[in-house]
N, C-alpha and C positions, 0 to 999 in steps of 0.2 A: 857678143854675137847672139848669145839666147837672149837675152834682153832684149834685145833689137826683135827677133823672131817671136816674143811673146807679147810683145807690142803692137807688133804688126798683125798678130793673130787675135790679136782682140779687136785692132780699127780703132783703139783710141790713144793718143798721145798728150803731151801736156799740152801741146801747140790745139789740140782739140779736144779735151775736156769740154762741159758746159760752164756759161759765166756763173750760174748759181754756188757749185761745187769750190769753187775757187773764194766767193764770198763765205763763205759756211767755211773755210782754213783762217780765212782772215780773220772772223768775229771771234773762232776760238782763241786764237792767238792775244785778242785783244780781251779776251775776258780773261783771260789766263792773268794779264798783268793786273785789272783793276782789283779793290779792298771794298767787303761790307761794312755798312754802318748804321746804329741802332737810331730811329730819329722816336723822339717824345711825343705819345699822341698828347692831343689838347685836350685841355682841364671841362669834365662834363659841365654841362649847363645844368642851372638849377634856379628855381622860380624862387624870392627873398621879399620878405616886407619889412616895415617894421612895425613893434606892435601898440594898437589900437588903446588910445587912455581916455578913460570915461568913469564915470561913478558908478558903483555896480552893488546892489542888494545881495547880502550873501544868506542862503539859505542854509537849514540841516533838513535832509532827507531822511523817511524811513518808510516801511511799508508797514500796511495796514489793514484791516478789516472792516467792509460794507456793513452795515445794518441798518435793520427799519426803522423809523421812526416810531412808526406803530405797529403792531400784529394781532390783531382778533380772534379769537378763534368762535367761531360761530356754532353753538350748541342748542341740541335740545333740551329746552329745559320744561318741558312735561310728555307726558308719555301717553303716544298716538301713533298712529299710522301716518307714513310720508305720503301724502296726496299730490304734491306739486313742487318740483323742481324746475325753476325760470334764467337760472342766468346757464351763460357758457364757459364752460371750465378753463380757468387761464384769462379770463377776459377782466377787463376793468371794468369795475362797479362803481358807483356815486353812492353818495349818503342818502341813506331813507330807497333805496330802492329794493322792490320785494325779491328775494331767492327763492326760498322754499315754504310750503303751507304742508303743515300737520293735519287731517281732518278734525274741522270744526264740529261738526253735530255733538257728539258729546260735551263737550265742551257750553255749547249753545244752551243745551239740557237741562244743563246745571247751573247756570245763568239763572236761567225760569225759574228755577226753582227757589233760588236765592231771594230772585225779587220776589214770590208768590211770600213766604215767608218774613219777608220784612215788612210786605204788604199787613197781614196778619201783625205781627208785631209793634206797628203804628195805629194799628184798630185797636190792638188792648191796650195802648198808649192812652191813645182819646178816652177810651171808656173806663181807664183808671182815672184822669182828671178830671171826668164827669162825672165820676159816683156820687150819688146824693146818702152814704150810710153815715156820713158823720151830722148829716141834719137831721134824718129819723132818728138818731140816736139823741140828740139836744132836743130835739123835741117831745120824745118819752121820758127824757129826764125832768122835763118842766113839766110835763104832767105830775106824774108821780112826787113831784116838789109841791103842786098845789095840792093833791088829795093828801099827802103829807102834812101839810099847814090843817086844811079840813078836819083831820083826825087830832092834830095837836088843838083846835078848838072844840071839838067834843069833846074830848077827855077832859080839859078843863072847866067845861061847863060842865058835866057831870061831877067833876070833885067837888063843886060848888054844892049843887044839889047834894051830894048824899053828906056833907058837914052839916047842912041843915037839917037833914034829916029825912029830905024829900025821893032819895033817889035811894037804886036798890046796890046791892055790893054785887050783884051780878052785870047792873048794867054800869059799875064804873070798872070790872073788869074787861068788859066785854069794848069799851071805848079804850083803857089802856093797850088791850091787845093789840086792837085797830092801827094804832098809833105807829105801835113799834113795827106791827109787817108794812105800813109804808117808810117807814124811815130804812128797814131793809128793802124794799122795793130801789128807793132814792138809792142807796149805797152797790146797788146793781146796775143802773141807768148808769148811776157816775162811771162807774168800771164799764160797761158795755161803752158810754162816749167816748172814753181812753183810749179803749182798745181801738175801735171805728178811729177815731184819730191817728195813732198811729199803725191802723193797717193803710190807710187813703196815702202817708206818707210814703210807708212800705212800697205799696204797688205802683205808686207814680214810680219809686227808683226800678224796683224792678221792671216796670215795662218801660222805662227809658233806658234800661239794659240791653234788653232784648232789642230794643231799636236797634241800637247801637251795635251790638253783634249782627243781626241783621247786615246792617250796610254795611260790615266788614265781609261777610260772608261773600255780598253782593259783587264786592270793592275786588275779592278774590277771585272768583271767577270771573270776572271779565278781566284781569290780569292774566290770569291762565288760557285763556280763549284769545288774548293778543298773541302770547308765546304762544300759539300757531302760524303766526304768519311772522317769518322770520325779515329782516331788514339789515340792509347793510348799515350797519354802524358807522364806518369811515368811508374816504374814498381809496381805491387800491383795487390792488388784482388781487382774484381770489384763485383757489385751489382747487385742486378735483375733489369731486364731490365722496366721501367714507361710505355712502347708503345711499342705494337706490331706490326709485320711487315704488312702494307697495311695503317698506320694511317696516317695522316696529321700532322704535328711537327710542331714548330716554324710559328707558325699562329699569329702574333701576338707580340709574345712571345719566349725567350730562352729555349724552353721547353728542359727540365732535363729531361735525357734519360737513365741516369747511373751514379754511384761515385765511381771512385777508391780509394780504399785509401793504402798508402803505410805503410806496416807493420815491413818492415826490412831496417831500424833501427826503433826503435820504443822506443818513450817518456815515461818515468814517471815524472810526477807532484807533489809535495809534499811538505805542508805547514809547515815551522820550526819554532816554535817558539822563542822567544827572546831571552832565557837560551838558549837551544841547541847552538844555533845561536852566541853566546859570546863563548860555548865552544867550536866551530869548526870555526870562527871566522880567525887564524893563519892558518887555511887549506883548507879556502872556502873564495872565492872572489877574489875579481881583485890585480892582483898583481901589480908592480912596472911598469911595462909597459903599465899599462890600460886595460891590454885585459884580460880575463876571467880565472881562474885556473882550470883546468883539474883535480880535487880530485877523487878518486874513491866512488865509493857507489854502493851497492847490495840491489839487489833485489828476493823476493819471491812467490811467489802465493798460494794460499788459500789452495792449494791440493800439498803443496810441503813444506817439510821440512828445515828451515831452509833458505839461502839465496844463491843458487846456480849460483844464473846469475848477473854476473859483468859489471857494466857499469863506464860512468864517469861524474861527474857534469860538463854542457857544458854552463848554463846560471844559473842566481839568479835574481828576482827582487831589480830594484836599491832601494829601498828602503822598509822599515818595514810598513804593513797598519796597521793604528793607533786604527783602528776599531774593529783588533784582535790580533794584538802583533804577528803577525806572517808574515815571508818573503816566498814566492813562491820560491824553486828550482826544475829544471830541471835538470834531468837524461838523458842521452842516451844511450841504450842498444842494443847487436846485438840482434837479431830475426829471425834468420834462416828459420827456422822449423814454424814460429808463433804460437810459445805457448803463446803469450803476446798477448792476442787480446786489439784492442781498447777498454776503456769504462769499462774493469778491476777493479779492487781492488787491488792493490800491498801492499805486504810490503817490506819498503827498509828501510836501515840503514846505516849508514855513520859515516865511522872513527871520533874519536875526540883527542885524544891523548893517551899518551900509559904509560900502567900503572908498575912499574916495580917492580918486585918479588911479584904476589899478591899472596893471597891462593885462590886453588880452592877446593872444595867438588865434589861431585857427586851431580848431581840433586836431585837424592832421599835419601840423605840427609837432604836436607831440610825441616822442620816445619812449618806450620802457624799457629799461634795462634791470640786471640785479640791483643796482643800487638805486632805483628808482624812475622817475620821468625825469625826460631832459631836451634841452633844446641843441638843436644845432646850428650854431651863429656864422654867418661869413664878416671874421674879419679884418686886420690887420692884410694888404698883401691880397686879397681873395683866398686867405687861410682860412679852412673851417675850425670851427671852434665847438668845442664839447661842454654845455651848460647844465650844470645840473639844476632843476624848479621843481618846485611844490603846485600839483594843478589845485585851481579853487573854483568856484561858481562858473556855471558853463550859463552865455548869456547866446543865444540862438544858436551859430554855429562857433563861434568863440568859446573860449576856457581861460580865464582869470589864472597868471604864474605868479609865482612870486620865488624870490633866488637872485641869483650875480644873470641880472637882466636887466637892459635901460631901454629907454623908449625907443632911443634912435640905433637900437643893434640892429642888423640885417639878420629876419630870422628864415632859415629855409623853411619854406611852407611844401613846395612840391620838389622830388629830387631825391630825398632822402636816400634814397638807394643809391644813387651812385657819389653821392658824400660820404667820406672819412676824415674823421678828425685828424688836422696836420694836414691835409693835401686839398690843393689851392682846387677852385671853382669857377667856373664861370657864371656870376650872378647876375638876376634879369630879372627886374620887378613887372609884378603883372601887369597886361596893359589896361583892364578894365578900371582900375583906378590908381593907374603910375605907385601899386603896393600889389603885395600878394594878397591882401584881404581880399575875399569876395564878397563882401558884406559893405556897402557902405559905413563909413564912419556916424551917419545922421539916422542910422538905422534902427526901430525902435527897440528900447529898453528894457529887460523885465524884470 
């Protein structure tokens, strides 16, 4: 009877419940009886190729050091005031073009005065080969030889006369006398043409001395009056300038006034060591003839991909220092534009020999782990597989393995992350060329 009465006080019965309320008994009823069960998600997708077999150049890399080919340093070499500074600091200069001038007037000066001088010293030239003292001298000697003869025939015609009796003892001394002061005249003449001989000798060399100093004198200063006006030696960019125009230079001293240095071509340096050096060995060094071999080797820079600028090995040190197991080569490369500045950081790499049908992968393929790089293979089953490879010469976007890899494995190229070794994959070669390469197969070589 309460039942009944609290039923009644509420207005609702079972006969008038709502049809929802009656569904919501039932669903529980029937969940009650059913069982969960764990269903296996599907095996992720992952993009697979297989790898790429082509002939491939294997290189050794190192880094290196830029430097000039040339560098100048432009000096004053006499001492003057800076009158004239012409180029722009940092700019590129040509050969034979003027920089800076020294004031010339002193210089000019002394010039003049060289030539006034050698002037003068080509006059007393002429008038030592013109002197006439060796002919007055021959010719007072032939006098004094005929009054000579003269007196040798008076004296003897007087000894004639005073034998007979006819002549006096004064006058055959007085004719002896005679005799003997020309014969000392003659023995004076001789020695005065001797001398006159050889002074005419003498003063020809000496004034052909003086020529001669002269035109060196000459020959000087106008060498000293060109080192005024300085020129560029090579082509290349120069430096800023040490001394500004109105200073005093080379006081002293070769004062450094500027340094060209020449950019185009332009050196790399780069230390091999001993391996490399055995493996490139048949393609670097002096060949049969003794002279040097022209290999090629590229070069890269720090903000630049890869090794775009091609030069040629033009020198090697002759031998290996013991101190580091490594030999010094030289590179030469063009340099246009001077993107290679001196003092650089390169990297360069150079052929070694060439490796034939290797495999390549994609770079992002590859794994690092502690035990090294490795590949991840789909195979057997859509099982993945755990490969351990050695990477080698990276040929565009490709990388050269070698390890337990064959041509026809499926290698995961993209994916990687949701592959594990042991747990099966869904694999899907790429579509742009039915492989995960993105690179054409006919794609060029380096």
């Amino acid at each position: 009877m309460m039942a009944s009465r609290s039923e009644s006080a509420s207005g609702t019965t079972p006969a008038t419940r709502p049809w929802w309320a009656v569904g919501m008994l039932i669903g529980l009823v029937a969940g009650c009886e059913q069982k969960n069960s764990y269903v296996e998600p599907p095996p992720p997708e992952v993009t697979v190729a297989t790898p790429v077999t082509q002939d491939v150049m294997n290189y050794f890399e190192a880094t290196g050091t830029a430097q000039p080919v040339m560098s100048v340093d432009i000096r004053a070499r006499v001492k003057g005031f800076l009158k004239e500074r012409l180029f722009k600091e940092g700019a590129i200069v040509k050969v034979g073009e003027l920089l800076m001038v020294i004031d010339e007037e002193p210089f000019r000066l002394a010039l003049d005065q060289a030539k006034t001088r050698l002037a003068e010293a080509e006059a007393n030239f002429t008038k030592a080969k013109q002197s006439r003292a060796r002919e007055v001298a021959k010719a007072q000697l032939a006098l004094d030889e005929s009054q000579l003869q003269l007196a040798r025939v008076a004296e003897t015609r007087q000894r004639n006369l005073s034998g007979r009796g006819a002549g006096s003892r004064e006058e055959m001394d007085q004719a002896e006398a005679n005799r003997k002061k020309n014969e000392a005249q003659v023995e004076s003449d001789r020695a005065s043409f001797d001398q006159a001989e050889a002074d005419y000798e003498t003063n020809i060399l000496v004034s052909e001395a003086n020529v001669g100093a002269a035109k060196s004198a000459v020959r000087t200063a106008e060498i000293e009056l060109s080192y005024c006006r300085m020129t560029a030696p090579i082509d290349g960019r120069i430096s800023r300038v040490n001394y500004q125009v109105g200073n005093l230079v080379g006081d002293g001293q070769a004062s450094l006034l500027a340094t060209i240095v020449k950019i185009d071509p332009i050196y790399a340096y780069v230390n091999v060591n001993e391996l490399d050096l055995l493996r490139s060995k048949n393609r670097m060094g002096a060949q049969a003839d003794g002279t040097e071999s022209q290999e090629p080797i590229e070069l890269g820079l720090a903000n630049e991909k890869g090794y775009p600028h091609r030069g040629l090995i033009d020198y090697q040190d002759p031998g290996v220092d013991p101190g580091t197991g490594t030999i010094r080569v030289r590179g030469v490369f063009a340099n246009p534009d001077g993107m290679i500045l001196p003092g650089l950081f390169v990297r360069v790499r150079v052929p070694t020999d060439q490796q034939k049908e290797a495999l390549l992968v994609p770079e992002r393929a590859l794994g690092t782990d502690q035990s090294g790089q490795y590949l991840l293979v789909v195979g057997a089953d859509d099982v993945v597989e755990y490969r351990a490879v050695k990477a080698g010469a990276q040929v565009d976007d490709l990388r050269v393995v070698e390890g337990k890899i064959k041509p026809n494995d499926r290698v995961i190229v993209d994916g990687l992350l949701r592959a594990r070794p042991k747990a099966k994959v869904k694999p899907m070669f790429a579509p742009e060329t039915g492989k995960s390469i993105a690179v054409a197969e006919d794609a060029p070589r380096s």
